[in-house]
C-alpha positions in Angstrom: 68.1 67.3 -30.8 66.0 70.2 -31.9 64.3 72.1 -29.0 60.4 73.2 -29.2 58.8 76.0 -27.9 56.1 75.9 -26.5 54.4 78.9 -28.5 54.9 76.6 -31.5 52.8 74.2 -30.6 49.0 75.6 -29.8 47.4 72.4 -30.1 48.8 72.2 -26.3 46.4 75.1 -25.4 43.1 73.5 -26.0 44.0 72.9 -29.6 42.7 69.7 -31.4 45.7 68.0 -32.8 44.1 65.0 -33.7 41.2 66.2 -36.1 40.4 63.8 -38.7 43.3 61.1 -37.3 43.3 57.9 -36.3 45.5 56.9 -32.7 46.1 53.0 -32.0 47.0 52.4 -28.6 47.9 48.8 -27.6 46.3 47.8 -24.3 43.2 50.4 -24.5 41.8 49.0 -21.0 45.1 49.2 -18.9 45.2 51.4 -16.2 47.0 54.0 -18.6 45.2 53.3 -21.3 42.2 54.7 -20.1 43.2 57.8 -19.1 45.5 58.3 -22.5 42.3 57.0 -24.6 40.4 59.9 -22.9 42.8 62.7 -23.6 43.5 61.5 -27.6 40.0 61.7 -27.4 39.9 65.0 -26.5 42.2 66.2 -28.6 40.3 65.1 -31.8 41.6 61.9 -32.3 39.6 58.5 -33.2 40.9 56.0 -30.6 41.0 52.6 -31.6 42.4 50.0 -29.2 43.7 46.3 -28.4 42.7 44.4 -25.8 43.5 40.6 -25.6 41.2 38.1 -26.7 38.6 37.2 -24.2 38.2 40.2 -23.3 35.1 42.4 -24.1 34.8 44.1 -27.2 33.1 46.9 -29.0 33.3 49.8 -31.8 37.0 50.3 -32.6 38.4 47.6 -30.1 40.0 44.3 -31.4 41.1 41.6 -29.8 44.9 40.8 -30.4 47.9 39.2 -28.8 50.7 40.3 -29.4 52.5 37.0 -29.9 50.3 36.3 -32.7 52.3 38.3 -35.3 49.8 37.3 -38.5 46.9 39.2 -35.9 48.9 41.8 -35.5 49.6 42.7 -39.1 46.1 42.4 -39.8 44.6 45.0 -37.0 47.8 47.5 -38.1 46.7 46.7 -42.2 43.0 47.5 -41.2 43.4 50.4 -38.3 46.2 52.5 -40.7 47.2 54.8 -37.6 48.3 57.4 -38.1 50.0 57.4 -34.5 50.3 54.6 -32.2 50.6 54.6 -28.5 52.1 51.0 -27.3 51.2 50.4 -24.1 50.7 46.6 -23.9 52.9 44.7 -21.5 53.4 43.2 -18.4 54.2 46.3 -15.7 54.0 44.8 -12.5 58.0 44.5 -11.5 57.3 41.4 -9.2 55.7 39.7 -11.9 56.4 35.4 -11.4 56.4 34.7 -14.7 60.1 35.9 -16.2 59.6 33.9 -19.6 56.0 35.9 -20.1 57.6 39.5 -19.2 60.7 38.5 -22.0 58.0 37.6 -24.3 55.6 40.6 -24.2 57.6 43.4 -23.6 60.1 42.4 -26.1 58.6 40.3 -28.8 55.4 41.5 -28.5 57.0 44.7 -28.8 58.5 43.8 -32.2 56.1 42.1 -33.5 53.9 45.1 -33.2 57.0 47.1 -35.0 57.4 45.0 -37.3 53.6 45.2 -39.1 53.8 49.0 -38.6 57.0 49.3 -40.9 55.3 46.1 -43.3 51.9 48.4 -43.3 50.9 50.3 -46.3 50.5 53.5 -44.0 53.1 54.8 -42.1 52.4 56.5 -38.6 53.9 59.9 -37.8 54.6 58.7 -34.6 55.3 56.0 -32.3 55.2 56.0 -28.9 56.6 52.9 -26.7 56.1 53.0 -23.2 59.7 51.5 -21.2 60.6 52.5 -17.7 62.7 54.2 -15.0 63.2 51.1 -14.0 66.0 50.6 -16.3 68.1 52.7 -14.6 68.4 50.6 -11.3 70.1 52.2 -8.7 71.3 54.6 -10.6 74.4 56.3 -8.3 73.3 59.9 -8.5 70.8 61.8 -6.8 68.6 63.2 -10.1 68.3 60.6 -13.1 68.3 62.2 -16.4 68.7 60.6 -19.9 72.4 60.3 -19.8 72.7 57.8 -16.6 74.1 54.4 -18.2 71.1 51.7 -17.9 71.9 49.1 -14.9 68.5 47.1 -14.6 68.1 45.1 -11.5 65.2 43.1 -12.1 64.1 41.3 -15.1 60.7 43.7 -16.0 64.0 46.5 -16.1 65.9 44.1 -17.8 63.1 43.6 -20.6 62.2 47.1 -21.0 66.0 48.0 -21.8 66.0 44.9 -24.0 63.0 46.6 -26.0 64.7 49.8 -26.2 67.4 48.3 -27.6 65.1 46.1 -30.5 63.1 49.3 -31.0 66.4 50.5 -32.5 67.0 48.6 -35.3 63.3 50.0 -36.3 64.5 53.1 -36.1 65.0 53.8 -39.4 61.8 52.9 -41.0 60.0 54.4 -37.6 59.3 57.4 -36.2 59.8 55.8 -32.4 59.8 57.8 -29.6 60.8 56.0 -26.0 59.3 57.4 -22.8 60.6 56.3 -19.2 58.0 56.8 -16.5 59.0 56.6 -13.1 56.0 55.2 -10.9 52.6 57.2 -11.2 49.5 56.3 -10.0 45.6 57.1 -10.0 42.3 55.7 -9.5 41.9 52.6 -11.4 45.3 51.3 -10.4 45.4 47.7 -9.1 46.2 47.3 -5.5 48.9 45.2 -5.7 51.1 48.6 -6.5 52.4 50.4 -3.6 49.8 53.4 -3.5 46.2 52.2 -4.6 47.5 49.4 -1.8 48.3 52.1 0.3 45.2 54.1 0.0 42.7 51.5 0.2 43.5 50.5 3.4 43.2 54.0 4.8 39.9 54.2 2.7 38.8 50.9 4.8 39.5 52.5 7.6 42.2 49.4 8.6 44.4 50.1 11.9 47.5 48.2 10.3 49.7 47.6 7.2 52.5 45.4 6.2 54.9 47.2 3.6 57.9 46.0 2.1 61.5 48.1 2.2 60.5 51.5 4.3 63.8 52.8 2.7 62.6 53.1 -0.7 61.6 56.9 -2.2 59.8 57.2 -5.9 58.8 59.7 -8.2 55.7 59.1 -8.6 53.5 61.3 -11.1 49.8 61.4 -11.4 48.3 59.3 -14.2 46.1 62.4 -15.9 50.1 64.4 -16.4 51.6 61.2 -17.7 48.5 61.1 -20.2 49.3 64.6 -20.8 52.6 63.8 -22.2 52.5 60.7 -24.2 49.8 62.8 -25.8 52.1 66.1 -26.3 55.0 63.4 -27.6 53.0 61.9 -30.0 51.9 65.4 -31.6 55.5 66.7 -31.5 57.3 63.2 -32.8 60.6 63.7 -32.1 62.0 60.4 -33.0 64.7 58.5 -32.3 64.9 60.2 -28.6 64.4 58.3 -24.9 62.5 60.8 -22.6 61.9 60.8 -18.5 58.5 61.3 -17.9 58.4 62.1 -14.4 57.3 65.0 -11.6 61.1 65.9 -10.7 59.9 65.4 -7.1 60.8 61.9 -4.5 58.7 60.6 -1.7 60.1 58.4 0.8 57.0 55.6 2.0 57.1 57.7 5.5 56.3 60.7 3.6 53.5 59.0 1.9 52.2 57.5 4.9 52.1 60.9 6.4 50.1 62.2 3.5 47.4 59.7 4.0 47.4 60.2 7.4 46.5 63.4 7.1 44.2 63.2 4.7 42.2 60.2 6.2 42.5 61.9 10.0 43.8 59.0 11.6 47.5 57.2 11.8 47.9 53.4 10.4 50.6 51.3 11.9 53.1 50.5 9.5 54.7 46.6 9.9 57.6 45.7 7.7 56.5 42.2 6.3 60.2 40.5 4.9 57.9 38.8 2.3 57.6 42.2 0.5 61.5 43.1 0.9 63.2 42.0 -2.8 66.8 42.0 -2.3 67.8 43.5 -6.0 64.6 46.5 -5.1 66.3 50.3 -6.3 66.0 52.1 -3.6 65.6 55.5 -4.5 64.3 56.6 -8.4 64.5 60.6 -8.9 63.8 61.7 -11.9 65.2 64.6 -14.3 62.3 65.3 -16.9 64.3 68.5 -18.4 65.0 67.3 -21.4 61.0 66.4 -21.7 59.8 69.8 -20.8 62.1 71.0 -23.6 60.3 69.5 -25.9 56.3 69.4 -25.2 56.3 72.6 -22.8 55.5 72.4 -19.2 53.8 69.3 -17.3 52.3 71.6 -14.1 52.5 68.0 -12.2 49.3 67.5 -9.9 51.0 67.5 -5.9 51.0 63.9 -4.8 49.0 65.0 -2.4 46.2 66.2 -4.5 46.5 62.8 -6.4 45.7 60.8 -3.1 43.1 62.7 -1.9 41.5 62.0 -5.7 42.0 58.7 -5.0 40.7 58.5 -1.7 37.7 60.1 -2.3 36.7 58.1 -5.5 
């Protein structure tokens, strides 16, 4: 895989990549979706979004599901993008429905590919947004690109599954895969581990019940992870799966300790057996080398910067 330097690509530094181009990203109103919306924006781009029917519209929004495949062909046939950002899909792991996450991760997913290869226009890029989660408890301490997929759940299980359909797309697509371990941010729903986390220090509550304490994450802050589906879609490089992560782990005592310290005050921490899942990966490290190699540096924000932003919002 060709390498990039970062001195080759000043659209990174302030530039405005996107002038006079049109960005489709699927799920506009998700929690990444926002914050990705925002920085195509600011890089010139005219962001047009889905959203699924019911839900509020307005200039360059439609309403779509992705099961609907006729739908689908007839947002890409009148958007044209000229990149596309798919975000859409069900991304909470504990999810109760495992016929819905099969469904809209994967034939969503394909549906979606399928009217961009049918379209008249064809996008430089094509960004589908998997998971870290596909690795499972991966065996080694750092995870890059080249640790075999074992997916212990099925949200991993449908995200590899769409990897592997994205494929046979491949050549009639510029795709590019990203794998995100967790990241977080304001506008996160609380029934993820931090915004859960944090708004109970913001409430000022004296107790919390977590799941496995054993568990340690990568997590990321939203804005970077922005930063770089943004840099990937500029840069293309298709056919390639990339980490998208800060490098860094934090075990739940360590993040307890960070809100303690930011809120002033210790929380006591029950274990509630409800929220232990016996196939959970316990520890997801990631290696985003081959990443930076390609869109330049990330800077990550210090988890503890992100929580303070979040606490203070």
């Amino acid at each position: 895989m060709e390498r990039v330097a970062t001195d080759d690509i000043p659209a990174f530094i302030g530039g405005r990549e996107g002038e006079g181009r049109r960005a489709l990203i699927t799920g506009l109103r998700g929690f990444t979706g926002r914050y990705l919306a925002q920085e195509l924006s600011n890089a010139g781009y005219r962001v047009i979004g889905t959203v699924m029917p019911g839900e509020e519209t307005g200039p360059d929004i439609y309403p779509v599901d992705l099961m609907d495949r006729e739908a689908v062909q007839r947002v890409v046939d009148e958007v044209q993008p000229d990149v596309v950002a798919h975000l859409a899909g069900i991304a909470f792991v504990a999810h109760s429905n495992a016929e819905l996450i099969y469904r809209v991760n994967v034939v969503g997913t394909r549906n979606l590919l399928e009217a961009l290869a049918g379209g008249g226009h064809r996008p430089t890029s094509v960004l589908l947004a998997s998971s870290a989660n596909i690795y499972g408890n991966a065996s080694v301490p750092v995870i890059d690109e080249n640790v075999a997929p074992s997916p212990a759940n099925d949200y991993a299980v449908s995200k590899l599954a769409m990897e592997y359909m994205a494929r046979l797309w491949m050549d009639k697509l510029p795709i590019v895969i990203a794998r995100p371990f967790n990241y977080t941010g304001i506008g996160q729903a609380e029934n993820f581990l931090l915004p859960k986390i944090v708004s109970h220090f913001r409430r000022n509550e004296q107790r919390i019940e977590l799941g496995n304490l054993a568990i340690a994450r990568d997590f990321s802050d939203v804005r970077m992870v922005a930063r770089a589906y943004r840099r990937l879609l500029a840069v293309a490089p298709g056919g390639e799966a990339f980490n998208v992560c800060s490098g860094a782990s934090h075990s739940l005592a360590n993040l307890i300790d960070m809100m303690s310290e930011i809120a002033g005050y210790h929380i006591d921490v029950q274990v509630n057996p409800a929220f232990v899942r016996a196939n959970d990966v316990l520890t997801l490290a990631g290696s985003n080398s081959k990443l930076t190699a390609v869109i330049g540096q990330l800077d990550p924000t210090p988890l503890s910067e992100t929580l303070r932003w979040m606490y203070l919002a």
